[in-house]
LOKERO-355041 format. One record per residue (C-alpha): residue in one letter; x, y, z. Coordinates in steps of 0.001 Angstrom, whole numbers, plus 500000, padded with zeros to 6 digits. Each point is the difference from the previous one (the first is absolute). Example, Ala and Ser with C-alpha at 12.3 -4.5 7.8 and 13.67 -1.06 7.14 Angstrom:
<rs>
A512300495500507800
S501370503440499340
</rs>
This chain:
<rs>
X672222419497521082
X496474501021499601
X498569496864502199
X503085499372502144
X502647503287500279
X497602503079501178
X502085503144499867
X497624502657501319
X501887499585503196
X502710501295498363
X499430502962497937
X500863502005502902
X503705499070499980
X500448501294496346
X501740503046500514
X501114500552495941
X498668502144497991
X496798498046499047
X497508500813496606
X496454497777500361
X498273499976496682
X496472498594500018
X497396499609497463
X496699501964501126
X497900497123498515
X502064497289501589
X498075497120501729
X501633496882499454
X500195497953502501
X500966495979500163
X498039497572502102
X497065502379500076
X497787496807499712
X501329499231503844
X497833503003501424
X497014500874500748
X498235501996497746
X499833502632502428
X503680500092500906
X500575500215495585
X499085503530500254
X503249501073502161
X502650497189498566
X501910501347497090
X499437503733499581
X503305501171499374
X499340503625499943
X498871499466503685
X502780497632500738
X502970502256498448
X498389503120502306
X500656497697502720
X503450499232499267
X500775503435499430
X499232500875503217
X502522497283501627
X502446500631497238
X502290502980501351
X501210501622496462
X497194498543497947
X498591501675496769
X496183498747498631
X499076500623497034
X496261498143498885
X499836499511495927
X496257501115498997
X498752497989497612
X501999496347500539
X499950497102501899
X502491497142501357
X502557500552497599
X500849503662499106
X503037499963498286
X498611497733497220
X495985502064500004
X501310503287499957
X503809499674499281
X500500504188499294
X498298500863502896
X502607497488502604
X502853501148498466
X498899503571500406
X500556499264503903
X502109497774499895
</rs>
């Protein structure tokens, strides 16, 4: 899904109730090897990213984790299921 299935053209047809959580810290991002250096910068920040979706998402939550990464729920387990 990552290289083939985009959904960002979609986010704006989810009209449930919707709850984004996003590590503040969270970079990750696979194939970053592909881009230019430059282009690194933008691809991957997930706090920026999940803002975005917000905005298309019509009933959308965000809540950004300070202190973790890629993978909240296993960093900072008390602090997910405290929004969750």
């Amino acid at each position: 899904m990552i290289y083939e299935q985009p959904i960002v053209y979609e986010l704006k047809d989810i009209t449930i109730p919707t709850l984004l959580i996003v590590g503040e810290a969270d970079r990750k991002f696979i194939g970053k090897n592909l881009v230019r250096k430059e282009e690194q910068i933008l691809c991957g920040n997930f706090p920026l990213l999940a803002k975005k979706a917000k905005e298309q998402i019509k009933n959308c939550t965000l809540i950004e984790l300070s202190g973790v990464g890629h993978i909240p729920h296993i960093q900072d387990p008390a602090l997910f299921n405290k929004y969750l």
